[in-house]
Backbone bond lengths (Angstrom), bond angles and torsions (degrees), N, CA, C in turn:
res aa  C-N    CA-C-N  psi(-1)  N-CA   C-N-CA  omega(-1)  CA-C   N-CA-C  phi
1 X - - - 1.450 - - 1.517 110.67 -
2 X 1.373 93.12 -13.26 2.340 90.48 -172.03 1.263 83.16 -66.58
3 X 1.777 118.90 -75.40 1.353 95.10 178.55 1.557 166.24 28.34
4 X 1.594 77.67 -90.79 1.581 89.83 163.35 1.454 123.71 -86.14
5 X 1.330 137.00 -35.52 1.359 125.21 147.93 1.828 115.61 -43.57
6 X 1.074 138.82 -5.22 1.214 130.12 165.58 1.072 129.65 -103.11
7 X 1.644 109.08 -14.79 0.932 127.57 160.62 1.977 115.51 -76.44
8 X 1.486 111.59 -27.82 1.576 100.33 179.03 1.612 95.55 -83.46
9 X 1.252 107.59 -41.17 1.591 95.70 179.38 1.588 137.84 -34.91
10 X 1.445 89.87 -44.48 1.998 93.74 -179.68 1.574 108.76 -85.92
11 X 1.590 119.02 2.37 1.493 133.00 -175.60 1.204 109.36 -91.64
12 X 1.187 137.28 -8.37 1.725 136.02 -168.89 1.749 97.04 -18.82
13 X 1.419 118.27 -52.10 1.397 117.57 -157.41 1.320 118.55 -57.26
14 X 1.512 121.32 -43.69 1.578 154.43 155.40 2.006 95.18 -35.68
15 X 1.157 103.87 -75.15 1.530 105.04 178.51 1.934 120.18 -53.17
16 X 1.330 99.79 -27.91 1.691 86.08 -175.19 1.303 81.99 -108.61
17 X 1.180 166.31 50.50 1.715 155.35 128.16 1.298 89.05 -97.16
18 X 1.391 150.77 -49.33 1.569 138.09 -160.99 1.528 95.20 -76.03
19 X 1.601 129.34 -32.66 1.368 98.67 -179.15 1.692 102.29 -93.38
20 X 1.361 126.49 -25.85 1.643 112.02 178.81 1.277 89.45 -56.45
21 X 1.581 153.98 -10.29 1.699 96.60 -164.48 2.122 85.57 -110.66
22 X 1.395 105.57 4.47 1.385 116.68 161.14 1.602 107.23 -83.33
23 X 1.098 147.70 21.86 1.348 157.75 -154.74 1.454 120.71 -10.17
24 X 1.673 89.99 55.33 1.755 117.60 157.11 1.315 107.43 -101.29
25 X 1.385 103.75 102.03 2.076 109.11 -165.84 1.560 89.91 -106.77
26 X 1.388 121.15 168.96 1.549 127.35 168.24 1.694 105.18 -44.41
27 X 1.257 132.99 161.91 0.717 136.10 165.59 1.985 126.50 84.27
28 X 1.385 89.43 -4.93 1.859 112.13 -158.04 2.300 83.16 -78.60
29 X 0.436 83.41 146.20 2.610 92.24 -178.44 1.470 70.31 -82.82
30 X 0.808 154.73 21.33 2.186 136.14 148.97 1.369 107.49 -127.55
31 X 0.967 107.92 -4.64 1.781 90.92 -173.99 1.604 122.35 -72.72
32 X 1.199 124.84 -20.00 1.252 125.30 177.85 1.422 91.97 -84.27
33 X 1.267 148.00 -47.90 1.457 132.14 -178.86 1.913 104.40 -58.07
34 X 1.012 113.88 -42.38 1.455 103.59 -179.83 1.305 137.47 -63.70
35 X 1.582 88.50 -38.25 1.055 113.08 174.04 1.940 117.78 -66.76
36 X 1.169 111.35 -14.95 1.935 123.29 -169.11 1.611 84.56 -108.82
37 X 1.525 128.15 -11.60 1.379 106.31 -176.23 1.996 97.28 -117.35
38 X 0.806 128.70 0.00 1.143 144.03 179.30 1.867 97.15 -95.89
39 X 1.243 122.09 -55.16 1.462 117.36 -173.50 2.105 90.82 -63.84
40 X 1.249 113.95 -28.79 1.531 103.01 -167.69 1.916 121.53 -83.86
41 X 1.669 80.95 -26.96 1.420 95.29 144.11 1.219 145.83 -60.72
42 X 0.892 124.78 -37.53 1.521 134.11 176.33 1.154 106.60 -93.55
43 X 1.698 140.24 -10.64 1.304 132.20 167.30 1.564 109.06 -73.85
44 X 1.478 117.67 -36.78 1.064 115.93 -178.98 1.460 123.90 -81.30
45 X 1.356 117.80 -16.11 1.429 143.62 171.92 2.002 92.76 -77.84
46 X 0.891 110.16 -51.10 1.750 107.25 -175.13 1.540 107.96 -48.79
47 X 1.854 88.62 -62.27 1.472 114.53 170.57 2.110 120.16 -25.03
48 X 0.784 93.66 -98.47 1.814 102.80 147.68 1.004 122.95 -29.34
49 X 1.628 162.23 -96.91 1.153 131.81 110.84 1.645 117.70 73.97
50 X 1.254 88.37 -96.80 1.582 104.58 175.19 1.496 109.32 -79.01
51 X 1.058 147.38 -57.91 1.581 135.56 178.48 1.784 98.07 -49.88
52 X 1.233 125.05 -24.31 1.628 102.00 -166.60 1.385 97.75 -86.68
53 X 1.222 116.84 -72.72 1.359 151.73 172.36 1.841 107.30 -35.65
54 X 1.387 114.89 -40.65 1.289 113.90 -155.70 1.641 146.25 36.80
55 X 1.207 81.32 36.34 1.298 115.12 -156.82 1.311 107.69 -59.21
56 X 2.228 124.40 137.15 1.764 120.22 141.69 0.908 104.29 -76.58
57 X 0.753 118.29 -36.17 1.771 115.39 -148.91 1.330 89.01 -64.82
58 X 2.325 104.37 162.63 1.203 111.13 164.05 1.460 110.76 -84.04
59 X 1.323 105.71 167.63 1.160 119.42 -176.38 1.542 126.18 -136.41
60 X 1.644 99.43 13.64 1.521 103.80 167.10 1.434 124.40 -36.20
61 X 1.304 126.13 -59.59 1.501 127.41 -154.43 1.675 99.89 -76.36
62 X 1.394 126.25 -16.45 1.211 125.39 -171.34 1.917 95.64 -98.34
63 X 1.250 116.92 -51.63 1.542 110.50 164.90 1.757 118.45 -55.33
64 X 1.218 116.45 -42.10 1.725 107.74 162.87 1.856 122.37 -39.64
């Protein structure tokens, strides 16, 4: 799981394009909650991910 939290960490960009095209923009009274459950999402989605897949490669465009 460190992993994948280190993996959402260096992604911020991945996380605020999945909620702009969900139209949670800066400034939205939820976006910092979505945004801390969306980064925990995708760690665990990375997480998984990589044990199936075992994946180097990135895998942004398929996690978007």
């Amino acid at each position: 799981m460190k992993r994948g939290f280190e993996y959402a960490l260096k992604n911020n960009g991945l996380i605020y394009g999945v909620l702009a095209q969900l139209n949670y923009k800066v400034g939205h009274p939820d976006f910092e909650d979505m945004f801390e459950e969306a980064r925990i999402l995708l760690a665990e989605i990375y997480t998984e991910y990589y044990r199936k897949e075992n994946a180097k490669e990135e895998c942004g465009s398929y996690m978007f």
